[in-house]
C-alpha positions in Angstrom: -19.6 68.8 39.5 -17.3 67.4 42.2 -14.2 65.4 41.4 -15.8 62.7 43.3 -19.1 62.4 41.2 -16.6 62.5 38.2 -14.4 59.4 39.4 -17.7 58.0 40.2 -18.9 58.3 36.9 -15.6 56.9 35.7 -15.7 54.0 37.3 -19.4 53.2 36.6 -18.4 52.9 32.6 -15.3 51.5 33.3 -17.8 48.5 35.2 -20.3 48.0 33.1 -18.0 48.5 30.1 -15.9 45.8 31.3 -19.4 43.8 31.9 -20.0 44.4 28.4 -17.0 43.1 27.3 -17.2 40.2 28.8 -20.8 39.4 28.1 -19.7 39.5 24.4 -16.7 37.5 25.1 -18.4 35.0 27.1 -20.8 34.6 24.0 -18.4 34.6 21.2 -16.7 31.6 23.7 -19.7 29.7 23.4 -20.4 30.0 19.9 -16.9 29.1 19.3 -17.3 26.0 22.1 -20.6 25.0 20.2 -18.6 25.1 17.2 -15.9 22.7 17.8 -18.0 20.2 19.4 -20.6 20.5 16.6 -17.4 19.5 14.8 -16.2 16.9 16.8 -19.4 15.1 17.2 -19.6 14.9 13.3 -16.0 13.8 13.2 -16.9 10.8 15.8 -20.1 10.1 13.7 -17.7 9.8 10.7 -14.7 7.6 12.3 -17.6 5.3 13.5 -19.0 5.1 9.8 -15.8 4.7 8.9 -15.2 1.7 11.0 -18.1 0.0 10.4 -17.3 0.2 6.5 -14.0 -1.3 7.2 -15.3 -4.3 8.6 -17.8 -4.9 5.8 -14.8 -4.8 3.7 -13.1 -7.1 5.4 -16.0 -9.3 5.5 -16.4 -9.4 2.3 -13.7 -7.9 -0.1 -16.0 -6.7 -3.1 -15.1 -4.0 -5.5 -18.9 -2.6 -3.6 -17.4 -2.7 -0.2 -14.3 -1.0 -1.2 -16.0 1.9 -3.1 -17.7 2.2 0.6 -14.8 2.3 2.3 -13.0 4.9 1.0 -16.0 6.5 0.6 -16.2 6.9 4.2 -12.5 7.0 4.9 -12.5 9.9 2.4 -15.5 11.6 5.1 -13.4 11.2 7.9 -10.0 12.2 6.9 -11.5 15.1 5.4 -12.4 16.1 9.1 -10.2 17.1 12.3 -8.7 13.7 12.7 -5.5 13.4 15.4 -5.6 9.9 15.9 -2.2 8.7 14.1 -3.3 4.8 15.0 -6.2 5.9 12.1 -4.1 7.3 10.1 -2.1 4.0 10.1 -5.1 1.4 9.8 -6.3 3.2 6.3 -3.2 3.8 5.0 -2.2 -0.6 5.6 -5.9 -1.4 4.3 -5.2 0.6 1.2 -1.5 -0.8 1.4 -2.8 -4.6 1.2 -5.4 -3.9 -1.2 -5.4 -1.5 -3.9 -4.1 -3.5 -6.3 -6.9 -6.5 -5.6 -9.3 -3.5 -7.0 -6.6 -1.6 -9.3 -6.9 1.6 -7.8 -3.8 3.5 -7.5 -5.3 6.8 -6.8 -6.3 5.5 -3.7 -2.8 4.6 -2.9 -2.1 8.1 -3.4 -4.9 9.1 -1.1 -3.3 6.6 1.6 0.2 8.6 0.9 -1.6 11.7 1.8 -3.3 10.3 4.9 -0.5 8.9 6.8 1.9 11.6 5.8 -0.2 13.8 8.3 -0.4 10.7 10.8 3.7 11.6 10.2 3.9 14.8 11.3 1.2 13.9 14.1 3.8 11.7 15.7 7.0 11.9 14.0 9.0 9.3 15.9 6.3 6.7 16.3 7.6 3.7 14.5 3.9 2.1 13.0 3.5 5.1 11.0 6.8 5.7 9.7 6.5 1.6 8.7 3.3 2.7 6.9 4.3 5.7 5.1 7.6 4.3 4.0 5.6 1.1 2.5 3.2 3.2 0.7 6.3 5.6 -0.7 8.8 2.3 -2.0 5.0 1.1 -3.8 4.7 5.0 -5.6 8.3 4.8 -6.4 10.0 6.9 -4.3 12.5 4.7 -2.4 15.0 7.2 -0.8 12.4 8.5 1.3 11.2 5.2 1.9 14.4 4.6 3.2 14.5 7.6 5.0 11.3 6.8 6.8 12.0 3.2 7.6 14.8 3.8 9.1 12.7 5.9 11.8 10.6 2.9 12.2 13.5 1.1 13.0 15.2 3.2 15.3 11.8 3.2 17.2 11.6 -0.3 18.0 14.9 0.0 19.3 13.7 1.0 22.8 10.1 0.1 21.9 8.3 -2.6 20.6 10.7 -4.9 20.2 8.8 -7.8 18.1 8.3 -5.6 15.6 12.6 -5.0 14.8 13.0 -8.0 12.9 9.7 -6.8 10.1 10.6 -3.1 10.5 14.8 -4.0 9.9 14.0 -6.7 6.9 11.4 -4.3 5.0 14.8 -1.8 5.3 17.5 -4.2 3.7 14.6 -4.4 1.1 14.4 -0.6 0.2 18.4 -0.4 0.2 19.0 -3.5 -2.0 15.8 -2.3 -4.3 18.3 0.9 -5.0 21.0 -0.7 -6.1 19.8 -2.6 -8.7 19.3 -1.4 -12.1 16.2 -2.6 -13.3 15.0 -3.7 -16.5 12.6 -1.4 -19.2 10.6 -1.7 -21.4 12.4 -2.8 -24.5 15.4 -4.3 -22.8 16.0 -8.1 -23.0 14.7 -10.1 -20.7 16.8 -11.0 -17.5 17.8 -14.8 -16.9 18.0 -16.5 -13.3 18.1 -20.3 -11.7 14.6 -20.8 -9.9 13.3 -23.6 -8.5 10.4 -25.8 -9.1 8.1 -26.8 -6.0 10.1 -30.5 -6.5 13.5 -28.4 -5.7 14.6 -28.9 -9.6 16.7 -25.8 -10.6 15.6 -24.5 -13.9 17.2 -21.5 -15.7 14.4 -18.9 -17.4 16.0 -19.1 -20.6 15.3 -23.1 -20.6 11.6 -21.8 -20.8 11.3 -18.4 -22.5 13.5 -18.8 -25.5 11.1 -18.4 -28.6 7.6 -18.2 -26.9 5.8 -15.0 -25.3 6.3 -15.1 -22.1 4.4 -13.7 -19.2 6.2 -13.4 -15.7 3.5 -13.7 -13.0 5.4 -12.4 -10.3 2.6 -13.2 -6.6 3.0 -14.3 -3.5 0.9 -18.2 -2.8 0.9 -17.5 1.0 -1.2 -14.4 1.0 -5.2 -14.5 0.1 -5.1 -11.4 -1.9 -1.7 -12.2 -4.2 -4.0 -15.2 -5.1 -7.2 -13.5 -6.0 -4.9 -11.2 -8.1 -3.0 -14.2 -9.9 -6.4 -16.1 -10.9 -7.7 -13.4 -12.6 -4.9 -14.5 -15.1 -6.6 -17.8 -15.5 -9.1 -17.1 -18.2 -6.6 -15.1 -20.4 -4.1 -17.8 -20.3 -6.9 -20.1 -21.4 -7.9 -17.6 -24.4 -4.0 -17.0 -25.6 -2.4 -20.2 -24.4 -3.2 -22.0 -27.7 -2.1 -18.8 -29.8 1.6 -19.0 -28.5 1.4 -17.4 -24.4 3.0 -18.9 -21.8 2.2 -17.8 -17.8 5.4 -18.5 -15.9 4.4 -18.0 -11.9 7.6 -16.7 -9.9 7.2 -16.8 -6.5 10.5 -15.9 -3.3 11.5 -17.2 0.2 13.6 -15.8 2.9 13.5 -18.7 4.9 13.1 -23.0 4.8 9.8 -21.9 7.0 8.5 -20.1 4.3 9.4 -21.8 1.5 7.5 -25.3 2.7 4.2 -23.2 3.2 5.0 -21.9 -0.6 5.4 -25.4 -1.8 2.2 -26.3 -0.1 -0.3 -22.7 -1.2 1.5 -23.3 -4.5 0.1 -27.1 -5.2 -2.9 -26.3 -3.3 -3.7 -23.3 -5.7 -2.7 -26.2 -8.7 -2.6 -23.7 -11.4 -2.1 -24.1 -15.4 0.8 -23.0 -15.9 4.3 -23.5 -13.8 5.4 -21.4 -10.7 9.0 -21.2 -9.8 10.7 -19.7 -6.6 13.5 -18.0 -5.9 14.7 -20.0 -3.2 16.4 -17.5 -0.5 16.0 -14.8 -2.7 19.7 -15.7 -3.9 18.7 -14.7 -7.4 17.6 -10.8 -6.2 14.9 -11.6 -9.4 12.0 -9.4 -7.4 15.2 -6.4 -7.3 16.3 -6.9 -10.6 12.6 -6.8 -12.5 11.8 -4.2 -10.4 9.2 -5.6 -9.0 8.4 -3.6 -5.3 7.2 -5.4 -2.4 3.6 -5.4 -3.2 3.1 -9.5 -3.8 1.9 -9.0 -7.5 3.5 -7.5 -10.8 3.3 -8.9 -14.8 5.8 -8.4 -16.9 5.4 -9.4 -20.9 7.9 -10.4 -22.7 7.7 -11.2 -26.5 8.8 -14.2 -28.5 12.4 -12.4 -29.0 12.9 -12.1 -25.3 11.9 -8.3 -25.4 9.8 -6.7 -22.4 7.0 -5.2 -23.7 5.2 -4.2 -20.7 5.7 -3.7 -17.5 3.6 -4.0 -14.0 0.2 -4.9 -16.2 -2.7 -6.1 -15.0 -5.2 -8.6 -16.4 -7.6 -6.4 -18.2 -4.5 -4.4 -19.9 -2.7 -7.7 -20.8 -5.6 -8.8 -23.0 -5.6 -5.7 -24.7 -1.5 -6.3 -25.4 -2.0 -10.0 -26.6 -4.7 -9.0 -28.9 -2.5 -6.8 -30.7 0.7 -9.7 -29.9 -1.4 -13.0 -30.8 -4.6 -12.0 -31.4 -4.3 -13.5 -35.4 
């Protein structure tokens, strides 16, 4: 056979073996292409469920509407997400209301969530506000710090109105780790507050000899208030049987404080809400109460804390067993 016929033959497999190849590769692209959109279309269906759950929630905040929120939030994170703006909405909706529903483990979801709308967009300054939010509420306030300060830095050359928020929710954090806070069994902590009528009143005037419940809550925001009336119909089972409800309430500025005074007569509870007028007192630092609008803390009729951070289904299990005769 001639060389030629040979180099012919050569080249002939060479061709159609290259054909080949590409054939397959051609349809192991499109498999893979049919793949990812399959995925991505599912992904879109889910972010629109998701959506449309988060404004029934916010339509009406049942404990229904937030099982169905996170119920789809959980779909939709679950898939290839890389919108950090999403990452951020969840993780401020579960911010604002986990505690209306009791449900730290979805706070802990949230943490997961917009850590990877973190490392999505490292520098961006929403995210790092929203993560470091959701970290001083779990507990971990150094890397809340650490995080903050990012947000921070951003609005530094971008979005400016957001400095003064970003800058004040930082002085928090640092302040919030230099105070030793109080425990479980240590004496209560005394301080001058203020009655809506601008009377200064110490604590001790009012807790000496008489379980005592601090209602820490915030009058100015709808959900603080939901969270403090659920106190209402223990205070009417135990307030003959020796518990008082003392509401303590802060301002950071004569702004604030007159639309305290106002949600504060306007909500015209039982019992007696005091504020810490400037937050010259640091009492929100020193109980350890984090910047989350609502916390109890119990203290007994010999000025001991006996609990900490309750909440209204836990503290009538405690005053059974403190009053309950």
């Amino acid at each position: 056979m001639k060389k030629s016929t040979y180099l012919l033959i050569g080249f002939l497999v060479f061709f159609f073996g290259t054909i080949l190849a590409l054939h397959i590769d051609s349809k192991n692209y499109e498999e893979e292409y049919l793949v990812i959109r399959e995925k991505n279309i599912k992904s879109s269906e889910y972010r629109t469920a998701f959506f449309a759950a988060r404004k029934l929630y916010y339509d009406d905040k049942s404990a229904e509407n937030w099982d169905y929120l996170l119920q789809k939030a959980k779909l939709y994170f679950s898939s290839n997400v890389s919108n950090t703006s999403d990452y951020n909405t969840i993780g401020w909706d579960v911010f604002m209301y986990y505690k209306k529903h009791n449900d730290i483990t979805a706070l802990k979801l949230a943490e997961k969530w917009t850590q990877i709308g973190v490392k999505l967009d490292p520098k961006n300054g929403h995210i790092n506000d929203t993560y470091a939010a959701i970290l001083f509420e779990l507990g971990f306030t150094k890397q809340a710090i650490k995080h903050q300060t990012i947000a921070v830095d951003f609005t530094k050359t971008e979005n400016l109105d957001w400095r003064n928020h970003y800058t004040e929710r930082l002085e928090r954090y640092k302040d919030y780790l230099d105070y030793n806070k109080v425990e479980i069994g240590d004496r209560y902590i005394d301080a001058a507050l203020t009655t809506v009528d601008d009377n200064s009143i110490p604590l001790s005037k009012l807790v000496k000899d008489k379980a005592t419940l601090l209602s820490f809550w915030n009058p100015t925001i709808g959900t603080s208030k939901q969270i403090t009336r659920a106190l209402i119909p223990v205070h009417q089972k135990f307030k003959n049987k020796g518990l008082q409800i003392i509401g303590i309430s802060k301002s950071n500025s004569p702004r604030k404080l007159l639309r305290i005074k106002e949600n504060i007569q306007q909500e015209n509870l039982e019992w007696l809400t005091l504020i810490d007028v400037n937050s010259n007192e640091k009492i929100w630092d020193k109980y350890g109460v984090i910047d989350s609008n609502n916390a109890n803390i119990l203290i007994d009729e010999n000025g001991r804390i006996i609990a900490i951070n309750i909440n209204a289904e836990e503290l009538n299990v405690e005053l059974e067993t403190l009053l309950g005769k």
